[in-house]
SEVEXZA-507828 format. One record per residue (C-alpha): x, y, z; residue in three letters. Coordinates in steps of 0.5 Angstrom, whole numbers. Layout:
! residues N
+-------+-------+-------+-----+
|    px |    py |    pz |   r |
+-------+-------+-------+-----+
|     X |     Y |     Z | ALA |
...
+-------+-------+-------+-----+
! end
This chain:
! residues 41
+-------+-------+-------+-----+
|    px |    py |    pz |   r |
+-------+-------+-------+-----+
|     0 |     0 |     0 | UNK |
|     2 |     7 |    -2 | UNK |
|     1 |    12 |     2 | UNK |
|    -1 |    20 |     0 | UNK |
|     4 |    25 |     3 | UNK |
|     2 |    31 |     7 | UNK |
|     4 |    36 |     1 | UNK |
|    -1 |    34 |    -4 | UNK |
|    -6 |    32 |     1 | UNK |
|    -7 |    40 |     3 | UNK |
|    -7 |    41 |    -4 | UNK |
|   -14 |    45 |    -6 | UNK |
|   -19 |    41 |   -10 | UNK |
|   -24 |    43 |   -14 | UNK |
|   -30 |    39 |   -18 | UNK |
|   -37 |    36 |   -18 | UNK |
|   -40 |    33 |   -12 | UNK |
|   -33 |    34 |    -7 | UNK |
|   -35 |    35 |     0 | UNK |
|   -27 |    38 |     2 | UNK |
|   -23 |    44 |     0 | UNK |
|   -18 |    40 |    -1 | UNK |
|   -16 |    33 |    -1 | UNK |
|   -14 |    31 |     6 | UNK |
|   -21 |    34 |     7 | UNK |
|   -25 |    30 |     2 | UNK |
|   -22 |    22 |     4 | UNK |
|   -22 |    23 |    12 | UNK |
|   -18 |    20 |    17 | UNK |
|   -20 |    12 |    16 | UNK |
|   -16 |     8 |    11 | UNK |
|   -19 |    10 |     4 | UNK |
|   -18 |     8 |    -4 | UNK |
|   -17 |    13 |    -8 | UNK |
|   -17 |    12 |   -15 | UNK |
|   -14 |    17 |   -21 | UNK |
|   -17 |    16 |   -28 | UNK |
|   -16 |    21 |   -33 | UNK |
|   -22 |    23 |   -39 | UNK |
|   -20 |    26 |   -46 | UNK |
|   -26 |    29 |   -47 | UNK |
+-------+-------+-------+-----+
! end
């Protein structure tokens, strides 16, 4: 398992159905999956 460093998770998000400001915010403090996809469209 990899784990998402402190830098990145403070990072601002922004997009459709995002509960957080950033993305530390957004997956909580319980172990989660995250899961990146890229769209071309």
């Amino acid at each position: 398992m990899n784990e998402i460093s402190q830098d990145l998770l403070e990072i601002p998000i922004e997009g459709v159905n995002l509960t957080g400001e950033t993305l530390a915010d957004q997956i909580g403090d319980r172990p989660t999956l995250l899961i990146f996809l890229r769209h071309f469209g």
